[in-house]
FIKEKE-693985 format. One record per residue (C-alpha): residue number from 1; residue in one letter; chain; x, y, z. Coordinates in pm, whole numbers, padded with zeros to 5 digits. Example, Ala and Ser with C-alpha at 12.3 -4.5 7.8 and 13.67 -1.06 7.14 Angstrom:
<rs>
r i:1&aa:A&ch:A&xx:01230&yy:-00450&zz:00780
r i:2&aa:S&ch:A&xx:01367&yy:-00106&zz:00714
</rs>
This chain:
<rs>
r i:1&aa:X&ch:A&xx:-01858&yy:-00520&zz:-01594
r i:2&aa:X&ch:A&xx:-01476&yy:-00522&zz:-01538
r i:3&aa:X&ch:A&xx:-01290&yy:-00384&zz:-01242
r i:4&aa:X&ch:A&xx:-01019&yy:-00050&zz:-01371
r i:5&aa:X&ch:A&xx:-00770&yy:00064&zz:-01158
r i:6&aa:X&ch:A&xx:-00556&yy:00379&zz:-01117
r i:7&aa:X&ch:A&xx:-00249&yy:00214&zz:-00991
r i:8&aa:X&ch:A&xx:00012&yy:00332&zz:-01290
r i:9&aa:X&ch:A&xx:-00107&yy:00676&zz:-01240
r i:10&aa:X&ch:A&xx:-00088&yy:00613&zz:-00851
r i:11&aa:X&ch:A&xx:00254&yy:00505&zz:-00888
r i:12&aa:X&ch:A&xx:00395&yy:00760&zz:-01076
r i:13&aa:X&ch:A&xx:00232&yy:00996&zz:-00849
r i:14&aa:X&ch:A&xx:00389&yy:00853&zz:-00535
r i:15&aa:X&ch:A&xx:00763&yy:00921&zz:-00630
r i:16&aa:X&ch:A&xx:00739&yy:00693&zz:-00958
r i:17&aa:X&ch:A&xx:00724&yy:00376&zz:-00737
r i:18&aa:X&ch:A&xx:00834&yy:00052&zz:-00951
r i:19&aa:X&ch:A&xx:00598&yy:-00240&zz:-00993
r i:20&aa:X&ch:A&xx:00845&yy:-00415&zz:-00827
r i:21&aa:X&ch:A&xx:00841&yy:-00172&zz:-00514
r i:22&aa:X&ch:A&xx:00484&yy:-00174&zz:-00484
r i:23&aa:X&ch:A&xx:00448&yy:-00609&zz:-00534
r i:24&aa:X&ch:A&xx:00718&yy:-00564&zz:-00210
r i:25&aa:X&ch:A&xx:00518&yy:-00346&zz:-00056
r i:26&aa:X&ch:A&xx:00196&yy:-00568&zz:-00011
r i:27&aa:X&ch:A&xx:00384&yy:-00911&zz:-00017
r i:28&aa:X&ch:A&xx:00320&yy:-01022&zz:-00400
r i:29&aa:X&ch:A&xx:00534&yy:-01083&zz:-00700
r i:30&aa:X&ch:A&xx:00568&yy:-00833&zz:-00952
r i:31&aa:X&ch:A&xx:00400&yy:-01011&zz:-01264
r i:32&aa:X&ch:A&xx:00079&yy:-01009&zz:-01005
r i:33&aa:X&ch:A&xx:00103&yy:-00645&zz:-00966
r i:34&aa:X&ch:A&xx:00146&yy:-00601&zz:-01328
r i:35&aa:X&ch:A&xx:-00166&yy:-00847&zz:-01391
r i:36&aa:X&ch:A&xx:-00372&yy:-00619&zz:-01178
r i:37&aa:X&ch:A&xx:-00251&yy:-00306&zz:-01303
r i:38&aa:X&ch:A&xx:-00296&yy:-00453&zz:-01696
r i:39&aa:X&ch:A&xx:-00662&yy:-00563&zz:-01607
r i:40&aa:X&ch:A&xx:-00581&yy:-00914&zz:-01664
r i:41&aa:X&ch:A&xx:-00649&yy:-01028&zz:-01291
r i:42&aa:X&ch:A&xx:-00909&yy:-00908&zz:-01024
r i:43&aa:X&ch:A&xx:-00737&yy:-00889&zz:-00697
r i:44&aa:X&ch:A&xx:-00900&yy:-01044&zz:-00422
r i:45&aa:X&ch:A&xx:-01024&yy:-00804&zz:-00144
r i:46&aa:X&ch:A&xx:-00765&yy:-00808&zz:00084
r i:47&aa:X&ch:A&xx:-00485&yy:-00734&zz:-00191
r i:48&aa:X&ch:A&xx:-00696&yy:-00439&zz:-00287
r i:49&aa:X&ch:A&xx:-00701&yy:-00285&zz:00043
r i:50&aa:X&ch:A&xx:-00360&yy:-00317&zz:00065
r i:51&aa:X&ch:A&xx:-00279&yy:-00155&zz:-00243
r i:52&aa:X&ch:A&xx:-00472&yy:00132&zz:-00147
r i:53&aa:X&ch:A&xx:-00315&yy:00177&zz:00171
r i:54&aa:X&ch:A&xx:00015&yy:00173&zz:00076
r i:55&aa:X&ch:A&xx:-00103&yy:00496&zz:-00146
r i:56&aa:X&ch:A&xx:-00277&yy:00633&zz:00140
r i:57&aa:X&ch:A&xx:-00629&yy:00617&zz:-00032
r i:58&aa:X&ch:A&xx:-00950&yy:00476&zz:-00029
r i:59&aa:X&ch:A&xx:-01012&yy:00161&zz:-00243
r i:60&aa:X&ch:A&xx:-01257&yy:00418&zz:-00442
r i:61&aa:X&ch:A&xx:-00965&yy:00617&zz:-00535
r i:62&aa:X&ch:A&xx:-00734&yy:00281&zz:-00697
r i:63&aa:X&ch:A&xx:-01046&yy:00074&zz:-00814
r i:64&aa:X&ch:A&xx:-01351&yy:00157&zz:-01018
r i:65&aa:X&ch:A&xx:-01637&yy:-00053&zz:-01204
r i:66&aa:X&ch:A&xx:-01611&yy:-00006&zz:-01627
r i:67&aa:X&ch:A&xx:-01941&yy:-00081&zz:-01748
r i:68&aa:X&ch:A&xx:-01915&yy:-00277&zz:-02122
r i:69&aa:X&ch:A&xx:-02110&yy:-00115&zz:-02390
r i:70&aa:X&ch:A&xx:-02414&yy:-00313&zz:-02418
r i:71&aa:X&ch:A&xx:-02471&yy:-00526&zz:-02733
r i:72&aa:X&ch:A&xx:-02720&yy:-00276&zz:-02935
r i:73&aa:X&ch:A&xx:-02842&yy:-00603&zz:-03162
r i:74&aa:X&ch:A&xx:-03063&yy:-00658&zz:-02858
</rs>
C-alpha cells in the first residue's frame, strides 16, 4: 500500500497557496512539501497533522491509503 494525498488540490482550493507557503506554514523546506505532495516521501505523523490543520481538515481529508493492484500471476 502507498499513502496519496490531496494536498495540490487542497492548495489550490485554499487561495492557490504555493508549496513554498505551505513548507512555511508547518516549518519545512519546500522540496519536502513537494516530496510529500509527489508521493515520493511519507511524512511522519506529526508533519501530517500539521498539514491538515493548516487546511482546516481532518488528516482523512489530506491523506488516504492506495491499495496496489495485486500481482494476478499468484
Amino acid at each position: 500500500m502507498e499513502l496519496g494525498n490531496y494536498i495540490r488540490k487542497l492548495r489550490f482550493e485554499n487561495g492557490e497557496m504555493t508549496q513554498q507557503e505551505l513548507a512555511d506554514a508547518v516549518g519545512v523546506t519546500r522540496v519536502t512539501i513537494y516530496s510529500v505532495e509527489s508521493g515520493r516521501f511519507v511524512p511522519s505523523c506529526l508533519l501530517a497533522m500539521k498539514i491538515a490543520r493548516v487546511f482546516g481538515v481532518s488528516f482523512d481529508d489530506v491523506f488516504y491509503l492506495k491499495e496496489e493492484e495485486q500481482d494476478e500471476s499468484r
